[in-house]
C-alpha positions in Angstrom: 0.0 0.0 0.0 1.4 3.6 -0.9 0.2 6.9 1.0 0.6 10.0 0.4 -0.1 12.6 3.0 -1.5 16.3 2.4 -2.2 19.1 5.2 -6.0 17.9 4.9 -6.0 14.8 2.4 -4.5 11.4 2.5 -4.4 9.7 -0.8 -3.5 5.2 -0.5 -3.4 2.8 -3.5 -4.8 -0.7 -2.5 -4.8 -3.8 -4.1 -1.7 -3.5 -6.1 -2.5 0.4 -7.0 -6.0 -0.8 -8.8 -8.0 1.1 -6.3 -7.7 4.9 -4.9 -8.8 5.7 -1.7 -8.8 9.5 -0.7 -9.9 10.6 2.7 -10.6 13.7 3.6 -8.4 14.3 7.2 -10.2 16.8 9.3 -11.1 14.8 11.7 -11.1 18.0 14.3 -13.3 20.1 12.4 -15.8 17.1 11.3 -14.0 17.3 7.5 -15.1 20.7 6.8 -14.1 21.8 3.7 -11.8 24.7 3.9 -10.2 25.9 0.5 -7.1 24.2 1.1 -8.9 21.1 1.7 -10.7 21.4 -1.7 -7.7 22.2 -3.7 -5.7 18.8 -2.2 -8.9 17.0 -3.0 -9.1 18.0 -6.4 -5.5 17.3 -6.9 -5.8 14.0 -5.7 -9.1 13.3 -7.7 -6.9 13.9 -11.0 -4.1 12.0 -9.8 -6.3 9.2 -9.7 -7.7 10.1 -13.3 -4.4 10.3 -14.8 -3.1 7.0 -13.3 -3.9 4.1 -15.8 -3.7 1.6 -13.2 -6.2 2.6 -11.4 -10.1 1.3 -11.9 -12.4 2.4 -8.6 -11.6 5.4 -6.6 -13.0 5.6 -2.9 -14.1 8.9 -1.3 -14.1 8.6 2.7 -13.7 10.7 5.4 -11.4 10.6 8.6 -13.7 10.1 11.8 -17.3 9.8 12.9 -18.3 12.2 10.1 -17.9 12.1 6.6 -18.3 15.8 6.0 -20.1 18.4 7.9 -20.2 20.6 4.5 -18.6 23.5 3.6 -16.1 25.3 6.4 -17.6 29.1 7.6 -15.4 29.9 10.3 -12.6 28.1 11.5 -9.0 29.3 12.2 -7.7 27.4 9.6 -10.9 28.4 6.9 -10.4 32.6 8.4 -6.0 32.6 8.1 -7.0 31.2 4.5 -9.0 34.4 4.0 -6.5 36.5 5.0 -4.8 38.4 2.3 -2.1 39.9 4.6 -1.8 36.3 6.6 1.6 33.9 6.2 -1.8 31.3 5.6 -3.0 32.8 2.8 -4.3 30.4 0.6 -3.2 31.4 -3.0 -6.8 30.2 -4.6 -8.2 33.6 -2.9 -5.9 35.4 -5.0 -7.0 34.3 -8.8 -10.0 32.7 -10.7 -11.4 35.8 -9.9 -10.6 36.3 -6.6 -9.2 39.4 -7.5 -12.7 41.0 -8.9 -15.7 42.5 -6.8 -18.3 41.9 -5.4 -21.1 39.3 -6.9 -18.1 38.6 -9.6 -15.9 37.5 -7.1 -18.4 35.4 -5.5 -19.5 33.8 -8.1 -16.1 32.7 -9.9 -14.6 31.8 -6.6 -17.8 29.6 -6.2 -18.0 28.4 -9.6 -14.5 27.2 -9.6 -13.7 25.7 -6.6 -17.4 24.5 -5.6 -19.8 24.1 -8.9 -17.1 23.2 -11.3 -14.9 20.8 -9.1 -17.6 19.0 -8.5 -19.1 18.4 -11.7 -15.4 17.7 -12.9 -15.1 14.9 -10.1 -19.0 13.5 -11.0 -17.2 13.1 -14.9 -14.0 11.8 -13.8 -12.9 8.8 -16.1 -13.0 6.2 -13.5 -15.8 4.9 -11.0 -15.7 6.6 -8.1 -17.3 5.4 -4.7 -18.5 7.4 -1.5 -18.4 5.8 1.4 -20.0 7.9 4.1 -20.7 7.7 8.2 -22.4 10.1 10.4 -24.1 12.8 9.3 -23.2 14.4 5.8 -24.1 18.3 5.9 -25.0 20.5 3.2 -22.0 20.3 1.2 -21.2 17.6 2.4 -24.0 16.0 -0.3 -22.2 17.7 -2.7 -19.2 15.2 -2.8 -21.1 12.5 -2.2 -23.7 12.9 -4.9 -20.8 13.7 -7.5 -19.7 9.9 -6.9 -21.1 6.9 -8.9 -22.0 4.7 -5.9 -23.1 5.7 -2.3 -22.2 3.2 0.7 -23.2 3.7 4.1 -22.6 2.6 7.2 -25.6 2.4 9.5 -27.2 4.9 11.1 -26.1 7.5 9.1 -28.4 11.0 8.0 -28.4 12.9 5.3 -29.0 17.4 5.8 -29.2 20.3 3.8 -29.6 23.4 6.7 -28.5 25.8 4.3 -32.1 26.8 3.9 -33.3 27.1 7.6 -29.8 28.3 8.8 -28.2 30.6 6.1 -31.5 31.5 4.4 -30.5 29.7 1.4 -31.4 27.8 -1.7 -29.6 25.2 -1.5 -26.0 24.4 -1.9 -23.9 25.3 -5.7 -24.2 21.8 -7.0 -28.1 21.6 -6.6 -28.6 17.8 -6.8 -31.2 17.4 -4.5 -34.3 16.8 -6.7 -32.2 14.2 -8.3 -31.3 12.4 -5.7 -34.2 13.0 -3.0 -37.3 13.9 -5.9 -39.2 17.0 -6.0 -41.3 17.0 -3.1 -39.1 15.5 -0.5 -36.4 18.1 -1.6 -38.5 20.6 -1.0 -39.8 19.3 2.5 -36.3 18.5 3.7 -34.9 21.9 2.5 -38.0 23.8 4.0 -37.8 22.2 7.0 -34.1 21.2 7.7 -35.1 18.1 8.8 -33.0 14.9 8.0 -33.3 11.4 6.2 -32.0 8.3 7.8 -29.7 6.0 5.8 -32.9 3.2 5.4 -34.9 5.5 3.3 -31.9 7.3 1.5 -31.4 3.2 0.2 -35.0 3.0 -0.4 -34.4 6.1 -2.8 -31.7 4.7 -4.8 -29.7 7.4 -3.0 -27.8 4.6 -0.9 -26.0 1.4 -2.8 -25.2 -0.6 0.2 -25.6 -0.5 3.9 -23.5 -1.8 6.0 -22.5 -2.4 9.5 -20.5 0.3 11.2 -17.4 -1.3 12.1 -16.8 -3.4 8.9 -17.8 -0.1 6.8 -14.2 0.0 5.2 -13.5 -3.3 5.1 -17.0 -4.1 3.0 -16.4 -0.9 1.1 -12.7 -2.1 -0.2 -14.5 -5.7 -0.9 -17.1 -3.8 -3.1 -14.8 -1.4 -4.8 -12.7 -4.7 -5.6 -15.9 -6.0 -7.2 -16.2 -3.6 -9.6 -12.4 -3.1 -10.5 -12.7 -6.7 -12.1 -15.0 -5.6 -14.7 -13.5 -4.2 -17.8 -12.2 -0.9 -17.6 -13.7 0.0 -21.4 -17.1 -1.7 -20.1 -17.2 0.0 -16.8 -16.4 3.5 -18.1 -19.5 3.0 -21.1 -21.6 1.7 -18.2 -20.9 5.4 -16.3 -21.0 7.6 -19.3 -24.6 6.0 -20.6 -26.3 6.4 -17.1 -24.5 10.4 -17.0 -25.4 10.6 -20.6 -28.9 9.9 -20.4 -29.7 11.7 -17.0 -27.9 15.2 -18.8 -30.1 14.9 -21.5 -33.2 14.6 -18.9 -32.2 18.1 -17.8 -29.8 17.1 -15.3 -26.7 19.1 -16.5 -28.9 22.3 -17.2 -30.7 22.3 -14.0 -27.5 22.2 -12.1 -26.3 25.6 -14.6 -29.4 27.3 -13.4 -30.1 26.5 -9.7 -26.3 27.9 -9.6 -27.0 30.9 -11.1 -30.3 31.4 -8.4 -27.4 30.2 -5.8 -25.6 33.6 -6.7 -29.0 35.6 -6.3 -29.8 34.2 -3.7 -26.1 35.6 -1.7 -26.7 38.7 -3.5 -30.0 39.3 -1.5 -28.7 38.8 1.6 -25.4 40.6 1.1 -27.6 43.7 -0.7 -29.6 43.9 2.8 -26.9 43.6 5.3 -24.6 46.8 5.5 -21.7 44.7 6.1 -22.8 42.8 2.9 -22.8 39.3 4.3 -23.8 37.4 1.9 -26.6 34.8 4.1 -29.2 35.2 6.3 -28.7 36.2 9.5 -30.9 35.2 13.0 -32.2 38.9 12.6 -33.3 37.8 9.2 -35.8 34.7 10.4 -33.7 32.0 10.5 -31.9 29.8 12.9 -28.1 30.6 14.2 -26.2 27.8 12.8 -23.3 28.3 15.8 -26.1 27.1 18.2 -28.9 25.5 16.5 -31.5 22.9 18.2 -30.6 19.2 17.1 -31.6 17.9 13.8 -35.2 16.6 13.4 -35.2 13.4 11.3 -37.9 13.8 9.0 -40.7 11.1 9.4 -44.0 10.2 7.9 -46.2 11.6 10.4 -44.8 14.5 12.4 -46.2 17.7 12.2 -43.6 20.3 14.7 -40.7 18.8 16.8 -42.1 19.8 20.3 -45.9 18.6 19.8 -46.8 16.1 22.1 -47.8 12.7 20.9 
């Protein structure tokens, strides 16, 4: 087995360099995903892509969590932000980073959120997610850009973006996809979460398994599918992509972006600080010290109502 260890990513061949696993190491912060995070990750996705021996590529995270989505405030996340900081993070500084306002929003999010993602849904080999916990917000996003979803038990599935930021969602807006129309809306509304047994029961979820055998069972799958003819595997992903891009998929993702980047606008147009969400002043929940996750269930009506 060879490792190679980043600041925030650790990238192993297996099974004689046939299979990539890359973790996400933030086990502190739950695997938030600062820039520098992002960057590694997208190095290591293409390292993967350009390596002919490999066939599967496994996406996992260090800890109880997989990902608790994107990172709004921790040292690490603010030194990156810091133009005048020896932590600078050099992404801050181009793909327009150096423009104002909405622009600078918008390219920085459409490079290093929208477009990485889509580029790592696309990459030239299977890719599998294997996820524990809970997976946040964007959190979904790098799961959902990954051909197969494995799970170990117990783990939910949240978007709070909407009930804690005011927003519409995260940049790569999967959701009606992945969860259909009117449960994305419910969940998003709400803030409520899914448990793994219904996420299966949507297709969401390949396989379920036990908690402490999740990356052993994982591997054993991955392995599966690494037999199977690279040309055969790759025609198998590109005619399932294919065919859901022509359904709309690819253009819906385009626009719910675009709404995305109104959506910030809004918020930073009515703050005079121009913070670009919604604030507790604004209606919604602080999401430093928000109530527990609801999981969202067939009959329940409000959290606190008895019976």
């Amino acid at each position: 087995m060879k490792t190679i260890t980043e600041p925030f990513i650790r990238y192993e061949l297996l099974e004689e360099g046939r299979i990539a696993r890359i973790t996400l190491d933030r086990e502190k912060s739950r695997n938030a995903q600062n820039r520098g995070m992002l960057v590694e990750l997208n190095e290591s996705f293409m390292k993967a892509e350009s390596d002919d021996n490999v066939r599967v590529v496994i996406l996992c995270g260090a800890g109880p969590i997989f990902s608790a989505g994107h990172d709004l405030g921790s040292k690490e996340a603010l030194a990156e932000r810091n133009p005048d900081g020896p932590d600078f993070h050099p992404s801050y500084a181009k793909n327009g980073g150096t423009r104002k306002a909405a622009e600078r929003r918008m390219l920085q999010e459409w490079h290093y959120f929208f477009e990485n993602t889509r580029r790592w849904r696309n990459l030239r080999k299977i890719t599998i997610a294997q996820v524990q916990g809970t997976v946040y917000a964007a959190g979904l996003m790098l799961m959902w850009a990954c051909d197969l979803i494995v799970a170990a038990e117990g783990t939910t599935f949240d978007d709070v973006v909407g009930t804690r930021l005011g927003m519409c969602g995260v940049e790569y807006f999967a959701h009606p996809w992945e969860f259909g129309p009117r449960r994305t809306k419910e969940l998003m509304l709400t803030g409520d979460s899914i448990g793994v047994d219904e996420a299966y029961s949507l297709g969401m979820v390949s396989k379920v398994f036990p908690s402490g055998e999740l990356a052993e069972k994982t591997l054993a799958f991955a392995q599966r599918i690494a037999d199977l003819p690279t040309m055969t595997a790759l025609l198998i992903k590109e005619s399932v992509n294919q065919t859901v891009d022509n359904m709309g998929f690819y253009n819906g993702l385009q626009a719910c972006f675009t709404l995305h980047q109104l959506n910030h606008s809004h918020w930073a147009e009515l703050h005079d600080d121009k913070f670009h969400a919604a604030r507790p002043e604004d209606g919604v929940v602080d999401w430093r010290n928000a109530p527990p996750i609801v999981p969202s269930i067939k009959d329940q009506v409000r959290a606190d109502e008895p019976g």
